[in-house]
MIRO-293348 format. One record per residue: x, y negated, z negated of N, C-alpha, C in turn. Coordinates in steps of 0.2 Angstrom, whole numbers, padded with zeros to 4 digits, always signed. Last residue first. Layout:
BEGIN
XYZXYZXYZ ...
end
This chain:
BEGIN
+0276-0035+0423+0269-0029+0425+0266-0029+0419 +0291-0036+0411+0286-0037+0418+0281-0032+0418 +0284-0044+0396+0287-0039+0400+0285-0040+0407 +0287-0060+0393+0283-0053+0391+0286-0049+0395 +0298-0070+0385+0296-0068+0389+0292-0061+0389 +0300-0086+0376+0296-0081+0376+0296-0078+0383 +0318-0093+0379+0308-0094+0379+0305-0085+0378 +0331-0101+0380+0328-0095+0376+0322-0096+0377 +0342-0107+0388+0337-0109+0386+0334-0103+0385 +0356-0115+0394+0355-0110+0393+0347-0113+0390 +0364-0128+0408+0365-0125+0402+0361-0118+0401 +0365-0137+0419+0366-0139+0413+0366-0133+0408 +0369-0129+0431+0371-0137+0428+0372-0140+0423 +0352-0121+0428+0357-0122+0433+0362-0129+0431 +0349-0113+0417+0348-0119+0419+0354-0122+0423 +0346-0096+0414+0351-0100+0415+0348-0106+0417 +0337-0090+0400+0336-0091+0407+0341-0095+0407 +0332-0074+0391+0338-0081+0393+0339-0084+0399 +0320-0066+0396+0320-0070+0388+0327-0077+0389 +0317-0058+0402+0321-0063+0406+0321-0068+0401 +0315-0039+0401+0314-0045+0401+0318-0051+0404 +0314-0024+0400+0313-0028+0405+0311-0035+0405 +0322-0019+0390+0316-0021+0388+0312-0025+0396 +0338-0019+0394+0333-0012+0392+0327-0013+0390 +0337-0034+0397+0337-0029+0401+0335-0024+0400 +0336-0040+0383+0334-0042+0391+0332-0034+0394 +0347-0038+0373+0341-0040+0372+0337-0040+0377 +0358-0035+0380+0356-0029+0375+0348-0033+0374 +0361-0040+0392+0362-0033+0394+0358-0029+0386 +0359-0054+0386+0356-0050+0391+0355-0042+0393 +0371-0053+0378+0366-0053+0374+0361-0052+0378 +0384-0052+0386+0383-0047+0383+0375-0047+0379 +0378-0066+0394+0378-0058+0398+0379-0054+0393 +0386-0073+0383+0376-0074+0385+0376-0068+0392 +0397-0071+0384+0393-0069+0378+0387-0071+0379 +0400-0075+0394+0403-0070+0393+0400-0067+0388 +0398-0088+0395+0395-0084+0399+0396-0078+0399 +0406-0092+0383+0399-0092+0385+0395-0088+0388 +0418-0094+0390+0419-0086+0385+0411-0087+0381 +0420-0102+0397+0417-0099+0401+0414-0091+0396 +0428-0112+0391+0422-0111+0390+0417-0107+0392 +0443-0107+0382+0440-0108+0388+0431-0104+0388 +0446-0116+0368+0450-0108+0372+0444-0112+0378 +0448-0122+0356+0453-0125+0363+0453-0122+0367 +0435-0129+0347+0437-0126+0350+0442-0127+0356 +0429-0140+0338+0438-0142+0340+0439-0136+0343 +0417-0136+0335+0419-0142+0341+0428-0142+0341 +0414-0119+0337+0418-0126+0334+0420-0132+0337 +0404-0110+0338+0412-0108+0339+0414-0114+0333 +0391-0113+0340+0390-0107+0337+0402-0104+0336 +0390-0127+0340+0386-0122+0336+0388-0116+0334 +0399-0130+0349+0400-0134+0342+0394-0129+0335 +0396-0123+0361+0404-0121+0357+0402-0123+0350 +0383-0127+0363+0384-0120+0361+0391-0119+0356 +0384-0140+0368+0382-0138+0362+0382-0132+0358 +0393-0137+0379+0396-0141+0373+0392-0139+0365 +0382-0130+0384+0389-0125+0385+0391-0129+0377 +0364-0136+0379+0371-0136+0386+0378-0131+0381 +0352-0129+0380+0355-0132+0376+0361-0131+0381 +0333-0133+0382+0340-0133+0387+0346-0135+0383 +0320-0124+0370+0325-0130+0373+0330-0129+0379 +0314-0113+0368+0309-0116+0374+0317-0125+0375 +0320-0115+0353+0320-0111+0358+0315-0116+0361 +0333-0115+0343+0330-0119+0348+0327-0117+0354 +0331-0103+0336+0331-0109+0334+0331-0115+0338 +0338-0096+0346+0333-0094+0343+0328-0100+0340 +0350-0100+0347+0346-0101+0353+0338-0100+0351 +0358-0095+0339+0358-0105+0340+0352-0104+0344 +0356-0082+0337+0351-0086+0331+0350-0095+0335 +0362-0079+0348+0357-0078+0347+0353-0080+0345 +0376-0082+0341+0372-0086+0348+0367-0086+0348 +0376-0073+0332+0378-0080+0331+0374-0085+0336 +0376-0062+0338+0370-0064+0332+0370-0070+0334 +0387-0062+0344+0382-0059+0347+0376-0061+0345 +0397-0061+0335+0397-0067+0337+0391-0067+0342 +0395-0049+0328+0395-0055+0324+0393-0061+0326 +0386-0039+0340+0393-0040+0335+0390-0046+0332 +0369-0029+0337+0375-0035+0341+0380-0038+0336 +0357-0018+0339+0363-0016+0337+0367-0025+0341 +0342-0021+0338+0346-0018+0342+0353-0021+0337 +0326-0009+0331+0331-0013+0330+0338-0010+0337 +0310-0007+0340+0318-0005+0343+0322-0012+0338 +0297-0014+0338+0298-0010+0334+0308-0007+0334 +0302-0029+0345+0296-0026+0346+0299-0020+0338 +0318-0028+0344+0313-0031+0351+0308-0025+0349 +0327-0035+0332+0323-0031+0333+0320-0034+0342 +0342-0038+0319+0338-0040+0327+0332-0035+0328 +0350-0042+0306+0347-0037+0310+0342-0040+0316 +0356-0048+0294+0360-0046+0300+0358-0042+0305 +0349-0052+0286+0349-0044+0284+0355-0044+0291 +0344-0065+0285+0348-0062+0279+0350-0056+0279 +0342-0066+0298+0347-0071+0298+0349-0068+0289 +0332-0058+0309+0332-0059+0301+0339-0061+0300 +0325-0059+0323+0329-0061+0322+0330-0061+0312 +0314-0052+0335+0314-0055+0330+0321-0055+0328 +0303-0053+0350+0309-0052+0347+0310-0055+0340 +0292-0055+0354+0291-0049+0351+0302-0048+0349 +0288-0071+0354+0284-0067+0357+0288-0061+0354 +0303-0075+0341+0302-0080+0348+0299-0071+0354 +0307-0079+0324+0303-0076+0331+0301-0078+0339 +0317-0076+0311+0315-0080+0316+0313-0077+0325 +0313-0074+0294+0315-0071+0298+0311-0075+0305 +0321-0087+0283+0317-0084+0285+0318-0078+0291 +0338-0090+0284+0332-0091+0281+0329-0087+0282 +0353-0095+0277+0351-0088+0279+0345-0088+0278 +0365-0108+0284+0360-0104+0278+0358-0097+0283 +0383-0106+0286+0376-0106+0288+0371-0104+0284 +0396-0115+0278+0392-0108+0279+0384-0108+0281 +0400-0130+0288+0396-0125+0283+0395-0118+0283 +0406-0140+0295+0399-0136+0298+0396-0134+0291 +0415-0146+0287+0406-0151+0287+0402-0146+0290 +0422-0135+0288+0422-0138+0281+0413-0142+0281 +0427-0136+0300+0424-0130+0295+0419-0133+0292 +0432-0146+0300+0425-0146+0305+0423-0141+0302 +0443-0147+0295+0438-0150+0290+0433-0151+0295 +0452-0138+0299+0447-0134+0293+0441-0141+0291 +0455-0144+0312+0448-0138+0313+0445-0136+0307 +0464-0154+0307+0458-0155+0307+0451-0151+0310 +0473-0145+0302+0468-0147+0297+0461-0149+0300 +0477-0140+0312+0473-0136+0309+0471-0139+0303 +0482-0154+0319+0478-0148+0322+0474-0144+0317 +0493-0154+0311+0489-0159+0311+0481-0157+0313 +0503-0144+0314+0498-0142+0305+0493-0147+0307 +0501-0136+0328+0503-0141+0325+0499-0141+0317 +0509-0118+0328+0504-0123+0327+0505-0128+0325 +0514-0102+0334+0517-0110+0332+0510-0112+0332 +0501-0095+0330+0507-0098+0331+0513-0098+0334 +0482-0100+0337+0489-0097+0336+0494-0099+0333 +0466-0100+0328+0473-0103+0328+0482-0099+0331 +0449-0100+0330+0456-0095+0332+0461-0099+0332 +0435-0098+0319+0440-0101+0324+0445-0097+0323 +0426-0089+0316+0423-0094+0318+0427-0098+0322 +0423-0072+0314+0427-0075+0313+0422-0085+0317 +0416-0060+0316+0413-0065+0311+0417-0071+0311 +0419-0050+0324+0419-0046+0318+0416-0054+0313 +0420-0058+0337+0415-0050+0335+0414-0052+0327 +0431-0065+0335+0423-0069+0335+0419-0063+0333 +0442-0057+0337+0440-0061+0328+0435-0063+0330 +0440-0052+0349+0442-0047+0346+0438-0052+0337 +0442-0063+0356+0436-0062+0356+0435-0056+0350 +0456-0066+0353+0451-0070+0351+0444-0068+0351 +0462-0054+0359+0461-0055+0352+0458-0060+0349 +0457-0054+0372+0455-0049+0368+0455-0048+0361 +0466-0065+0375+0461-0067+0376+0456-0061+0372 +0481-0066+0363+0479-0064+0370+0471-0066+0369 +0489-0069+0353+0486-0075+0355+0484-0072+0361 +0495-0069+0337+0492-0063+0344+0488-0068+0345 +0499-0074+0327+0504-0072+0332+0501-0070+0338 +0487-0081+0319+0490-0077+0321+0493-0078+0325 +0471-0086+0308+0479-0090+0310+0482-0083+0312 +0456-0088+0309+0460-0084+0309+0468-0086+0313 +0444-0096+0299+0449-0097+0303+0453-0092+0304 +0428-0095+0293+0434-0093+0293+0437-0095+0299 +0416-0101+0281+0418-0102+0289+0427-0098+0287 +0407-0087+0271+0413-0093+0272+0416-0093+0278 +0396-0078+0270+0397-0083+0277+0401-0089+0276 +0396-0063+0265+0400-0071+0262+0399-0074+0268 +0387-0053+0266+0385-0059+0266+0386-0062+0263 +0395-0040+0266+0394-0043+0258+0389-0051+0261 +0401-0042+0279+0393-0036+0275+0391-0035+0271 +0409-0052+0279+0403-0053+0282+0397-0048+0281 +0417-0047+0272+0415-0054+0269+0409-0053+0272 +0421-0038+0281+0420-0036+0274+0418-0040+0270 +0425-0042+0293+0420-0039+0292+0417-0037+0284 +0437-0050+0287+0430-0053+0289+0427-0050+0289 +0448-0038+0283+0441-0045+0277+0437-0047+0281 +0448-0033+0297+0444-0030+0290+0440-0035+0285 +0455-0043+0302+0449-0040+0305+0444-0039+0299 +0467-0042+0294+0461-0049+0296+0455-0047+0298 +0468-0028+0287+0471-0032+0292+0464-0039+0291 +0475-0022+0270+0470-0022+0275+0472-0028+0278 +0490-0018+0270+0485-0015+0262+0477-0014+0269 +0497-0032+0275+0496-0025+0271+0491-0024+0269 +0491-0039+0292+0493-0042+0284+0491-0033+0281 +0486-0048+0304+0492-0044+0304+0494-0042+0296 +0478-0061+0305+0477-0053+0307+0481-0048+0303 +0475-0073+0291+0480-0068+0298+0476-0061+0299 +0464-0083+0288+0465-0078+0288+0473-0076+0293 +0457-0096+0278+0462-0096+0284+0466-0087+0283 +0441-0101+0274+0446-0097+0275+0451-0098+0281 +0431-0115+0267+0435-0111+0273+0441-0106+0269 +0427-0116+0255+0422-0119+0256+0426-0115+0263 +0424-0101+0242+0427-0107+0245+0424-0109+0252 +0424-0094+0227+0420-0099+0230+0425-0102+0235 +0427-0076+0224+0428-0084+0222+0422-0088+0228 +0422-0063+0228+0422-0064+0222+0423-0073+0221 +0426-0062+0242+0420-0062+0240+0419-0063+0233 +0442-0068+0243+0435-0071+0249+0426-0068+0247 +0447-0059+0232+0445-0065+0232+0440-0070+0236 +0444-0046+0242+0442-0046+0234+0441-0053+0232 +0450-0049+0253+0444-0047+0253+0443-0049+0246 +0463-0051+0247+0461-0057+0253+0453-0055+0250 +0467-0039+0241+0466-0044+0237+0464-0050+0241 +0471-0033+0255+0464-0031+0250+0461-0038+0244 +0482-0040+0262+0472-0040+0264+0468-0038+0258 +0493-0052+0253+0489-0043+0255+0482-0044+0255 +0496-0063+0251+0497-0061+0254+0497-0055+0256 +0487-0079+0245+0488-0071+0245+0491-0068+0249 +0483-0093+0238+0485-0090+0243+0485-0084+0241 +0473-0105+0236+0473-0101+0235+0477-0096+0239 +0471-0125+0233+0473-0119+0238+0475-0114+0236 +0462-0137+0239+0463-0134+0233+0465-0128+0235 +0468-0154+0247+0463-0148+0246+0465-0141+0242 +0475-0165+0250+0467-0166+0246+0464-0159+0244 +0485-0165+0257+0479-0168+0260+0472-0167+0257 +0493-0159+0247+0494-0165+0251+0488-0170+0253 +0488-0144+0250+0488-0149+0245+0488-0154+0244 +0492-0143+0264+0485-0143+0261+0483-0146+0257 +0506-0144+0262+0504-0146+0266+0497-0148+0264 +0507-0133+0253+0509-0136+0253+0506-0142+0255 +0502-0122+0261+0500-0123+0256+0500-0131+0253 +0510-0123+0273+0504-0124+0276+0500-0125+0269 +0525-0119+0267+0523-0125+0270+0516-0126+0271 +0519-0105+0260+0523-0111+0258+0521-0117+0259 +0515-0098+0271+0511-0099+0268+0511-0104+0262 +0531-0098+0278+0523-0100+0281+0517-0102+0276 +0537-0090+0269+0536-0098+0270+0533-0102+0276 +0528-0078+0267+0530-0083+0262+0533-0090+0264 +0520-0071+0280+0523-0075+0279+0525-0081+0273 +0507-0067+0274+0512-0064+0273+0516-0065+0273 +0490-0074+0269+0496-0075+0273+0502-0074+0270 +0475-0081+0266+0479-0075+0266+0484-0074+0271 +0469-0096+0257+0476-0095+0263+0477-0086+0262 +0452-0103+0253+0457-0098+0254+0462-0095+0259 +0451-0118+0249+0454-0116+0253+0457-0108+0252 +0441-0131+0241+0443-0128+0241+0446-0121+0247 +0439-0148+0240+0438-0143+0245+0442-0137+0244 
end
């Protein structure tokens, strides 16, 4: 299992190196974004573990930059910045998980080896539910002729739901799909991204395409327009 670490921190990136090794896995470190990006698209790995905060270019940027290059290596973001605007801030741009620190190392292994069995997601065909469409290789959405414009984690959702459509998928299933079952933040940041995909896929097309399930959950169906 190999592992790319960018991080600035030289004895942080030491220990947690270190540490990785130990437990079986094959570890690439670095400590300037640009060469983060260079290697996260040029090499093979099965997780990254990103910082925000890093010379040259920031965390933000390699994932964005991994992800327009359609590297879909699951990523980890390890940082100091632990506010609510910075979590959602790393989901946007492509991220998959959020680690603060201080951190227990025990903990962050076992979030990289959920990484690790989720996967880089495949990238199939193009996916339809009545006049919305989704293309999972080009990173584009569409209603009808109108492409619409959605962050990283905005897609993310979109496609879980896409993919299960006309089903009732509960909150749990969503973390595990489209965040990570070892996520620790609050779940409500669901509902928070199923009203962002409303307001963009729904609403300017007058639809109801996302229906709430009261109790249980969410569920995607075909909706036509009203009238």
């Amino acid at each position: 299992m190999r592992v790319l670490m960018v991080e600035d921190d030289p004895s942080l990136s030491k220990l947690v190196s270190e540490g990785l090794r130990s437990e079986g896995f094959m570890v690439d470190v670095t400590a300037n974004g640009r060469d983060g990006l260079w290697m996260a698209v040029e090499g093979s790995y099965d997780v990254a573990v990103i910082d925000i905060m890093l010379p040259a270019l920031n965390g933000y940027d390699i994932v964005k930059g991994m992800r327009s290059r359609q590297v879909w290596t699951p990523v980890l973001m390890l940082t100091a910045k632990d506010g609510p605007y910075d979590q959602v801030d790393a989901f946007d741009v492509g991220a998959d998980d959020y680690l603060t620190k201080p951190f227990d190392f025990v903990v962050l292994v076992a979030r990289l080896r959920a990484l690790i069995r989720r996967g880089a997601p495949e990238r199939p065909t193009v996916l339809t539910v009545g006049d919305l469409s989704l293309d999972p290789g080009s990173h584009r959405v569409w209603r009808g002729e109108e492409e619409i414009e959605l962050t990283a984690k905005e897609f993310s959702l979109l496609e879980f739901l896409m993919r299960r459509r006309d089903q009732v998928v509960t909150k749990s299933q969503i973390l595990d799909g489209v965040w990570d079952p070892a996520f620790a933040g609050d779940t409500n940041i669901i509902q928070v991204y199923v009203s962002y995909l409303r307001r963009k896929v729904d609403e300017p097309f007058g639809r109801h395409s996302i229906e709430t399930v009261r109790g249980v959950g969410y569920r995607l169906v075909d909706s036509p327009p009203a009238g």
